[in-house]
N, C-alpha and C positions, 0 to 999 in steps of 0.2 A: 895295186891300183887302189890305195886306200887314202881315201878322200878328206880331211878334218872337216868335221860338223861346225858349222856354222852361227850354233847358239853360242854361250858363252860357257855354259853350265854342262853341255857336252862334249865341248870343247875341252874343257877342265879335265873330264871325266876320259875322253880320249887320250890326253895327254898322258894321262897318270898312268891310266893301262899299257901304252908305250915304252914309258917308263921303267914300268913294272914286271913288263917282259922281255925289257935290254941289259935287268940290271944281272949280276949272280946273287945268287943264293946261299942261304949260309947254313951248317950244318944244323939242324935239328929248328929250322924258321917254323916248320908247317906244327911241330907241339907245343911251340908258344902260339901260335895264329891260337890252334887248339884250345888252350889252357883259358887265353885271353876270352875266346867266344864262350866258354863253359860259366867262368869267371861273370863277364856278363849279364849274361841268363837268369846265373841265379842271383846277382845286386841287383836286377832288374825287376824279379820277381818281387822282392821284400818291399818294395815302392807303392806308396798307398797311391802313387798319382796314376792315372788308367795311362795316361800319354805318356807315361816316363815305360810304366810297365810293356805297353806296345812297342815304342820307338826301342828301348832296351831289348826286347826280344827277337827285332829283327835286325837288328846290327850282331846281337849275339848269335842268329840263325845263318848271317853272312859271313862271320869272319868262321863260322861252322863250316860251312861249306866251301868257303877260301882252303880251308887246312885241308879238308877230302880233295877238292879238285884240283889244286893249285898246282905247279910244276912239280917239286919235291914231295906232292902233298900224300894222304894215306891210300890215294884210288891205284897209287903204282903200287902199291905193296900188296893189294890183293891180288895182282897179278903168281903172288908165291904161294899162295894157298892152295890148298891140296884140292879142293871144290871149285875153287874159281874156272878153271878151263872150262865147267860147265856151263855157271852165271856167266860167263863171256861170250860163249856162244848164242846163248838164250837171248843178250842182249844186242846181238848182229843182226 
């Protein structure tokens, strides 16, 4: 029962995510998502401009947390960790 938003800009943004959860996946997408946000960060950092440094950090902070959360991304693989069954519970 899910509704397309109305603005145009949300709309966009609905679309893509749509998209982006019909398409498949390709073998190893979530450590370039990775590399690209790390990548980023740090061209973001060297930027004597405060807005390049800002906007650069949160796009880098995004495609960060794309690659942890994302389908393929690194949050399923803590699932194998000898400690996780505990953080997994803690976090129920």
């Amino acid at each position: 029962m899910s509704t397309s938003p109305s603005n145009p800009l949300s709309r966009l943004l609905h679309d893509c995510h749509a998209w982006d959860k019909s398409r498949d996946s390709f073998p190893g997408e979530h450590w370039l998502v990775f590399g690209a946000g790390v990548a980023l960060l740090l061209a973001s950092g060297r930027s004597s401009s405060p807005l390049k440094r800002a906007l650069g950090s949160m796009a880098g902070s995004a495609l960060l947390y794309r690659a942890a959360s994302g389908r393929d991304g690194v949050a399923k693989l803590v699932a194998y960790l000898p400690a996780a069954k505990g953080l997994l519970r803690i976090g129920r």
